[in-house]
DOFI-439975 format. One record per atom (N, C-alpha, C): residue number from 1; residue in one letter; atom name; x, y, z. Coordinates in Angstrom, 1 decimal, padded with zeros to 4 digits, always signed. Layout:
<pts>
     k   r    a        x        y        z
   NUM   a   CA        X        Y        Z
...
</pts>
This chain:
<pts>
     k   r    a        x        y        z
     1   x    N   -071.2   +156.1   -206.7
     1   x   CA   -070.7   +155.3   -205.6
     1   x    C   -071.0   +153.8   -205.9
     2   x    N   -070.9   +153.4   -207.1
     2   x   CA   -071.2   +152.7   -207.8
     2   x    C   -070.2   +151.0   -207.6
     3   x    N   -070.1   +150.3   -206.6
     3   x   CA   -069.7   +149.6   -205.8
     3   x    C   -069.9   +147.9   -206.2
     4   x    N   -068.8   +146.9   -206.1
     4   x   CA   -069.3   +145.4   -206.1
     4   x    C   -070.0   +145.2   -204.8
     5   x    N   -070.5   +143.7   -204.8
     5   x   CA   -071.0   +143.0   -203.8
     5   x    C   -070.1   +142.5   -203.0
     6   x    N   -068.6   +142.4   -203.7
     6   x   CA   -067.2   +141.9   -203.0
     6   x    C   -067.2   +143.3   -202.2
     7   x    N   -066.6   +144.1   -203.1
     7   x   CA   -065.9   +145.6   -202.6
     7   x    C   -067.2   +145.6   -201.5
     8   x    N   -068.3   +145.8   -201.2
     8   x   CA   -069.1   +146.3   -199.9
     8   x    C   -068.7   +145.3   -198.6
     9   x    N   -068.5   +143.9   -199.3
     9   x   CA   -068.3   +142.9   -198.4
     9   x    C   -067.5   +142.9   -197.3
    10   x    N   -065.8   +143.3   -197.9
    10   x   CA   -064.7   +143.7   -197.6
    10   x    C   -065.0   +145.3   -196.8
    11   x    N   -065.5   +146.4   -197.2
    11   x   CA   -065.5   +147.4   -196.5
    11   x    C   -066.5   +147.4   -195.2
    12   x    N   -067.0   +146.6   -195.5
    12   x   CA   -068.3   +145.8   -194.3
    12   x    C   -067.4   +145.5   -193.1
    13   x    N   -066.9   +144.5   -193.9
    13   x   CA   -065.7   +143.8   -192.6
    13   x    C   -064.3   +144.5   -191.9
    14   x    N   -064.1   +145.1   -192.8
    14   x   CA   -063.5   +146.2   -192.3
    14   x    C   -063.8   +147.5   -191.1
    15   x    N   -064.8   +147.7   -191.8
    15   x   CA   -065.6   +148.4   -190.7
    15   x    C   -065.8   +147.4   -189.0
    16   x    N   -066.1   +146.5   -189.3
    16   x   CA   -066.8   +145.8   -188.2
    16   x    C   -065.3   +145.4   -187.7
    17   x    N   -064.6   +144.9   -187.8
    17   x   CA   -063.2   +144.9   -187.7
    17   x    C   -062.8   +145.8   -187.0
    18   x    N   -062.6   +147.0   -187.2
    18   x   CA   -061.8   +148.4   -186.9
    18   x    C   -063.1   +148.9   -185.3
    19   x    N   -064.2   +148.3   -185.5
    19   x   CA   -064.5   +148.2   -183.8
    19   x    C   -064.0   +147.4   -182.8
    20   x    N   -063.5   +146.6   -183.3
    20   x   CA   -063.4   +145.6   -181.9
    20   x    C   -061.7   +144.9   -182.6
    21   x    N   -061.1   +145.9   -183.0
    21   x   CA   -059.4   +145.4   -183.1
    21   x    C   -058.6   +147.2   -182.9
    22   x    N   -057.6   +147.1   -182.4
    22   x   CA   -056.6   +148.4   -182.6
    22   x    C   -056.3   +148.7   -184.0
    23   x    N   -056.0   +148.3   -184.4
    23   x   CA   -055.4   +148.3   -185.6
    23   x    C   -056.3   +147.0   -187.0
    24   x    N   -056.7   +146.9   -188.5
    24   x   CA   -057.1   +146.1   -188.9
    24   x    C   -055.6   +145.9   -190.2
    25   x    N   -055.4   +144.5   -190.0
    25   x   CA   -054.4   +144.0   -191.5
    25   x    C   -055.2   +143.2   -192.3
    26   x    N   -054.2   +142.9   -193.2
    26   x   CA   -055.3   +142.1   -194.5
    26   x    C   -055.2   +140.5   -194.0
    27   x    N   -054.4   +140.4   -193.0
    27   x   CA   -054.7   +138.8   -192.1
    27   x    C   -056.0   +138.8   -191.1
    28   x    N   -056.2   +140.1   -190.7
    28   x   CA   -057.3   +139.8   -189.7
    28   x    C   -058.3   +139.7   -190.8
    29   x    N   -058.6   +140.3   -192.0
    29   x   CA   -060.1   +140.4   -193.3
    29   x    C   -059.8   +138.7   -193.5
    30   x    N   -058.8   +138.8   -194.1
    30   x   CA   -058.4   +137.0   -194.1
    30   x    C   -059.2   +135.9   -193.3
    31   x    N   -058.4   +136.4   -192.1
    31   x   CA   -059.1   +135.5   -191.1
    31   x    C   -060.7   +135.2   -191.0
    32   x    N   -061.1   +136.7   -190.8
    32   x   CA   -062.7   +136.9   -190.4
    32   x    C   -063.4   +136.0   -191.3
    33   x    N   -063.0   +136.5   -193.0
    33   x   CA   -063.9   +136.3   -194.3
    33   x    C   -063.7   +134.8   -194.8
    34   x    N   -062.7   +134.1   -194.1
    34   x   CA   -062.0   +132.5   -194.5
    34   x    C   -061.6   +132.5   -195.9
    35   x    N   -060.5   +133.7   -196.6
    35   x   CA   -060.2   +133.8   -197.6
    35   x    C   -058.6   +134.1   -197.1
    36   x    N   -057.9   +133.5   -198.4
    36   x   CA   -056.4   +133.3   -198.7
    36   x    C   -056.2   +134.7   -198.9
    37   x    N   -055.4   +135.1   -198.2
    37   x   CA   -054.1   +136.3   -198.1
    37   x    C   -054.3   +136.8   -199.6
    38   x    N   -053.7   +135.8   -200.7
    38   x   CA   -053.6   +136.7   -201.6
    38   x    C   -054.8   +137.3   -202.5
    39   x    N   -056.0   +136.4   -202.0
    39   x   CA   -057.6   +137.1   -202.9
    39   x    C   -057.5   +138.9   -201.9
    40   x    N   -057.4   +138.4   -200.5
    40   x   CA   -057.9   +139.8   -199.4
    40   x    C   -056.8   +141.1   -200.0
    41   x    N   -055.3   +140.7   -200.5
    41   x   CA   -054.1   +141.4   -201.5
    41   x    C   -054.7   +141.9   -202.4
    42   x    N   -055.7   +141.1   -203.4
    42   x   CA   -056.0   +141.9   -204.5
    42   x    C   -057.1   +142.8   -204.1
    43   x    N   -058.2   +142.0   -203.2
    43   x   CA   -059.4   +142.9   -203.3
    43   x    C   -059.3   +144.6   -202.7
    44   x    N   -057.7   +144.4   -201.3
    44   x   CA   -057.3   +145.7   -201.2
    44   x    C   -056.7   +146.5   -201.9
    45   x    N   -056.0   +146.3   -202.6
    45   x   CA   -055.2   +146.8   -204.0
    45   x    C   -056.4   +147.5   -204.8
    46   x    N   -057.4   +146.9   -204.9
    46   x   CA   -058.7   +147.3   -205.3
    46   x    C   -059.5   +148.7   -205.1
    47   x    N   -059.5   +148.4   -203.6
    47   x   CA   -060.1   +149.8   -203.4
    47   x    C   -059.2   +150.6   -203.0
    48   x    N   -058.0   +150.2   -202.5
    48   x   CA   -057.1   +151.1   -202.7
    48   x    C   -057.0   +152.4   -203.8
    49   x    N   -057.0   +151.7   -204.8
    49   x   CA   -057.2   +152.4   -206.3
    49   x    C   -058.2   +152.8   -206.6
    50   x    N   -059.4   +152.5   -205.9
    50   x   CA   -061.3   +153.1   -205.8
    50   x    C   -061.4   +154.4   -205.0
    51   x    N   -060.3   +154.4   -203.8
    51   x   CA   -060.0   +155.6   -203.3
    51   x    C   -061.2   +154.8   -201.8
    52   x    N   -061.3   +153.7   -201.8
    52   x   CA   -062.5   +153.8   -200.6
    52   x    C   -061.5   +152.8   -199.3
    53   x    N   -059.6   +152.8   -199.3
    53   x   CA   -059.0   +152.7   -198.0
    53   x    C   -057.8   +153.5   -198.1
    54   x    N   -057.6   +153.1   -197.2
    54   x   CA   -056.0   +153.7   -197.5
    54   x    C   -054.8   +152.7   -196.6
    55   x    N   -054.0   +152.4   -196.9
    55   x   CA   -052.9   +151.2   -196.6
    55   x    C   -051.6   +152.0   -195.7
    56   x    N   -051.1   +151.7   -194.8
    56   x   CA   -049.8   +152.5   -194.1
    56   x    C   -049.1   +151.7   -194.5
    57   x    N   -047.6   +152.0   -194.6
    57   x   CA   -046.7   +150.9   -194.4
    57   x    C   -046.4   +150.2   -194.0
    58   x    N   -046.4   +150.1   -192.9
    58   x   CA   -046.9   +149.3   -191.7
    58   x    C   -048.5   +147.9   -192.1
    59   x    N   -049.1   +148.2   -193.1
    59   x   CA   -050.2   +147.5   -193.3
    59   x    C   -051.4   +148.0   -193.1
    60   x    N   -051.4   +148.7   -192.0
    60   x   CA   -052.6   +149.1   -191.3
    60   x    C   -053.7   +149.5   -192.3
    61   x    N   -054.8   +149.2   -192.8
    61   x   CA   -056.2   +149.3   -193.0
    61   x    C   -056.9   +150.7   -192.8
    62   x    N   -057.2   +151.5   -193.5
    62   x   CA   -058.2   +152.4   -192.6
    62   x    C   -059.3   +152.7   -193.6
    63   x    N   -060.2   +153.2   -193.4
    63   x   CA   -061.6   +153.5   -194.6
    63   x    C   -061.3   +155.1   -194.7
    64   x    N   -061.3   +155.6   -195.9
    64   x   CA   -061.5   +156.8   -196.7
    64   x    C   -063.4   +157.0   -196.1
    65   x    N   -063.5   +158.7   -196.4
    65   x   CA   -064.4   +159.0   -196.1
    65   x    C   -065.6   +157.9   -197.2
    66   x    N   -065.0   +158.1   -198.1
    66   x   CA   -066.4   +157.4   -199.0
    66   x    C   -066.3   +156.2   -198.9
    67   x    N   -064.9   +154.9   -198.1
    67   x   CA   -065.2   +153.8   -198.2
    67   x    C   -065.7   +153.4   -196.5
    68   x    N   -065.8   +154.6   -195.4
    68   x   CA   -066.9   +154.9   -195.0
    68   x    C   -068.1   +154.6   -194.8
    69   x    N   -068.8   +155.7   -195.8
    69   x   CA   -070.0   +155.9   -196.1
    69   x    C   -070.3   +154.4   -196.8
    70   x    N   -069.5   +154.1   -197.3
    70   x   CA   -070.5   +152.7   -198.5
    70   x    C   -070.5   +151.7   -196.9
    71   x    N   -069.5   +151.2   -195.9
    71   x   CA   -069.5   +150.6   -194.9
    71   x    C   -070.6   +150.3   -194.2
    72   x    N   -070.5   +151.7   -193.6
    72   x   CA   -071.5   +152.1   -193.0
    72   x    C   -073.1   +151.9   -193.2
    73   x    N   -072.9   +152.4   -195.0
    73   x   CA   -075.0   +152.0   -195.5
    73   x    C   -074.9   +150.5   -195.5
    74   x    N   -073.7   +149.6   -196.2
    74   x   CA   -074.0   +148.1   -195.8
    74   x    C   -074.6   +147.6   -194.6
    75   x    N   -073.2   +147.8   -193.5
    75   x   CA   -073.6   +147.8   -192.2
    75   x    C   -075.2   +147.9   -191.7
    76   x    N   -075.9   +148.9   -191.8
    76   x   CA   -076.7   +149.5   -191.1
    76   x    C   -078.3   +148.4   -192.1
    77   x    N   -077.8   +148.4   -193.3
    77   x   CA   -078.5   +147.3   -193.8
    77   x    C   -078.8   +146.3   -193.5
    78   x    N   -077.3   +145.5   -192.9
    78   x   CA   -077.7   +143.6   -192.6
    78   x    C   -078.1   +144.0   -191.0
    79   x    N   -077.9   +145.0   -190.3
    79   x   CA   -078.1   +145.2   -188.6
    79   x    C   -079.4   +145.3   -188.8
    80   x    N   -080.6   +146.2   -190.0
    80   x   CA   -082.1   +146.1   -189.6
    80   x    C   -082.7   +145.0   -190.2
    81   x    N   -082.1   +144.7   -191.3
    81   x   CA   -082.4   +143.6   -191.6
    81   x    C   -082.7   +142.4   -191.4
    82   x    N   -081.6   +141.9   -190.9
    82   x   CA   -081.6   +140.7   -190.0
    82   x    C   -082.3   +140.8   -188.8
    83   x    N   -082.6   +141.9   -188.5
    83   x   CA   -083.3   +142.2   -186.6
    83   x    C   -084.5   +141.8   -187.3
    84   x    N   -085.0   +142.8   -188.4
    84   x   CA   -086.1   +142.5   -188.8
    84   x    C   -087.2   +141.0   -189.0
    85   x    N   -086.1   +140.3   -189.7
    85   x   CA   -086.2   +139.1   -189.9
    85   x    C   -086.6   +138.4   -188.9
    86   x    N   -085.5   +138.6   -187.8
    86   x   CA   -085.7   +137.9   -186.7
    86   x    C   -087.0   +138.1   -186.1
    87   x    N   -087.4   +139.4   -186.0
    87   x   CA   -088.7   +139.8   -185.4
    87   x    C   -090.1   +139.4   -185.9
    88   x    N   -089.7   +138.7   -187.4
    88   x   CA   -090.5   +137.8   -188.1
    88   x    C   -090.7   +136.1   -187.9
    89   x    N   -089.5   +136.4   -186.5
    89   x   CA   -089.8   +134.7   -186.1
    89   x    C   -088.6   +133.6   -187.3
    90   x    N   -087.6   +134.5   -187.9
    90   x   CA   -086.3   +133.9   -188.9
    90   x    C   -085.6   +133.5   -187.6
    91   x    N   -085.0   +132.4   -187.5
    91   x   CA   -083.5   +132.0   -187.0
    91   x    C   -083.0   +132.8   -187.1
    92   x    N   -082.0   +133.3   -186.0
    92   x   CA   -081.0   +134.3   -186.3
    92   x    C   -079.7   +133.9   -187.5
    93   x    N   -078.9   +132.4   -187.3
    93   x   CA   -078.1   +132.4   -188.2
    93   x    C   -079.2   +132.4   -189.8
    94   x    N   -079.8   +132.0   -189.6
    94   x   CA   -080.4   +132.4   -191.6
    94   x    C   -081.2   +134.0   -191.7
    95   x    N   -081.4   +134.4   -190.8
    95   x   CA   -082.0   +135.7   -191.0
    95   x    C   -080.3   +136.6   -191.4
    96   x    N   -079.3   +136.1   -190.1
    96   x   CA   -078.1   +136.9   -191.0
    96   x    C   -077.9   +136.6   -192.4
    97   x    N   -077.7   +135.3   -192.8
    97   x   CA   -076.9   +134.8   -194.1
    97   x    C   -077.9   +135.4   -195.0
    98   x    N   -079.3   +135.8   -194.9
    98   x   CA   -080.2   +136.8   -195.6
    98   x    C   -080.0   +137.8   -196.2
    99   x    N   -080.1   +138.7   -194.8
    99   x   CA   -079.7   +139.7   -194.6
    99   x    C   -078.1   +139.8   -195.6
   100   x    N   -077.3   +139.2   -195.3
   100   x   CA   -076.0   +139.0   -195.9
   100   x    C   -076.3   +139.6   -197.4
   101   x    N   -077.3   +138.7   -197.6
   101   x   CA   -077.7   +138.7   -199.4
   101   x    C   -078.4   +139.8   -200.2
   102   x    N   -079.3   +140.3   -198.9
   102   x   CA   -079.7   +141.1   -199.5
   102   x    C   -079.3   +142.3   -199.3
   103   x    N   -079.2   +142.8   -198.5
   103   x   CA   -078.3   +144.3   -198.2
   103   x    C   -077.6   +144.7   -199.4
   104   x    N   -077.2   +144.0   -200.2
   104   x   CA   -076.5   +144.1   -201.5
   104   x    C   -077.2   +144.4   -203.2
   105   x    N   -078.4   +144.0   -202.8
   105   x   CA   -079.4   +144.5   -203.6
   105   x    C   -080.8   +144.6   -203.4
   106   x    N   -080.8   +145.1   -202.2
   106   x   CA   -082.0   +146.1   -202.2
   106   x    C   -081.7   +147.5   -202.3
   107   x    N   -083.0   +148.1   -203.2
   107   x   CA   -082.6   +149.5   -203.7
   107   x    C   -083.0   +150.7   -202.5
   108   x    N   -082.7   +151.6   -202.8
   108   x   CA   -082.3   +152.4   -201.4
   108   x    C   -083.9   +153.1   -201.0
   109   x    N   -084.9   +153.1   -202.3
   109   x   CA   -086.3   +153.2   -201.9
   109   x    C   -086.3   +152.1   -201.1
   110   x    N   -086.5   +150.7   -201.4
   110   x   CA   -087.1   +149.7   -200.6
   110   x    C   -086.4   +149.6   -198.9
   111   x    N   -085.1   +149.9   -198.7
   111   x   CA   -084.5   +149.8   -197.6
   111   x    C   -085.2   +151.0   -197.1
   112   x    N   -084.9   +152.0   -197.1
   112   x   CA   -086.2   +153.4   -196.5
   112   x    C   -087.5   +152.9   -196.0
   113   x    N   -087.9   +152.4   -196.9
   113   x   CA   -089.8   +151.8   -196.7
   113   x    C   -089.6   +151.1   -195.8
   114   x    N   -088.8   +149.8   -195.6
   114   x   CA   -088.5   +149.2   -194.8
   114   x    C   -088.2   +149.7   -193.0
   115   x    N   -086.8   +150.4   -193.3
   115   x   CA   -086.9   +151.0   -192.1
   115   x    C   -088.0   +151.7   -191.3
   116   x    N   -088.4   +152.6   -192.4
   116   x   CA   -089.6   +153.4   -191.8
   116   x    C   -091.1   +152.4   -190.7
   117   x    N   -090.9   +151.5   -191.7
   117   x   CA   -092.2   +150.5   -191.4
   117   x    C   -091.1   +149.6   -189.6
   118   x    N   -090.4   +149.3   -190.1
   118   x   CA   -089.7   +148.5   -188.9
   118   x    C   -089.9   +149.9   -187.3
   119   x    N   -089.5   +151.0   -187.7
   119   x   CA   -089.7   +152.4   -186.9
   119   x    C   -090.9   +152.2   -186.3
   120   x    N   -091.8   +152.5   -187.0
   120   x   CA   -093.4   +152.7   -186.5
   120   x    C   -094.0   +151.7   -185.8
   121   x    N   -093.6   +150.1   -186.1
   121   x   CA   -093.6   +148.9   -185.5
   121   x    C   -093.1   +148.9   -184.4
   122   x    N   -091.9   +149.5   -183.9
   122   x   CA   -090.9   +149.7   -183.0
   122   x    C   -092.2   +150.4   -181.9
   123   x    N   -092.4   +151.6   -182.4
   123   x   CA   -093.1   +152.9   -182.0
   123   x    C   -094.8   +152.0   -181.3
   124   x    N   -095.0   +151.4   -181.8
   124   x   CA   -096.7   +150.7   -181.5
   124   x    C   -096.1   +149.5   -180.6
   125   x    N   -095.0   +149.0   -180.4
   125   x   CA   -094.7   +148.2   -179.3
   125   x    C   -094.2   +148.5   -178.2
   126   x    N   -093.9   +150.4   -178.1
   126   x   CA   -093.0   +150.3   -176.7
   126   x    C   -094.2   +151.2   -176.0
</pts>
């Protein structure tokens, strides 16, 4: 499952997209990411062919189970991440643009450790 830092980028936004629109096109990724139509063309063409969306005729956007799953672990990365941060007393805009950075390479031990420790922290505060 062997992924770019683009490709996660893009299925990130997609994902986060497809909660709060009916339908996602490659104008709204456009929009969100402040990238020209035709880079958001290729990068879909992209995973298209990676098997992690699927495109209607119509345009419509959707994630494959496995473009999904990669979404979803990005996702769930910059959401503890950045909280985390913040709970370290980070500004929220630079704990995101952080978080942004790093979700993308931290290894899936260190994100675990992480969570776990953020959990237990949770757990001694309530």
């Amino acid at each position: 499952m062997a992924t770019t830092e683009s490709a996660e980028n893009y299925l990130e936004t997609i994902l986060i997209l497809s909660k709060k629109l009916p339908v996602v096109r490659s104008v709204d990724i456009a929009n969100e990411l402040g990238f020209k139509k035709p880079s958001v063309s290729i990068a879909m063409k992209n995973l298209r062919e990676n098997h992690h969306i699927t495109v209607t005729n119509a345009g419509f956007i959707y994630l494959t189970d496995t473009g999904k799953e990669i979404a979803e672990m990005i996702y769930e990365r910059h959401q503890l991440i950045s909280a985390w941060l913040q709970y370290l007393g980070v500004e929220k805009s630079i704990a995101d643009q952080d978080a942004c950075k790093m979700e993308h390479v931290i290894s899936k031990e260190s994100f675990e450790a992480i969570k776990k420790h953020v959990r237990e922290q949770k757990e001694l505060l309530e």
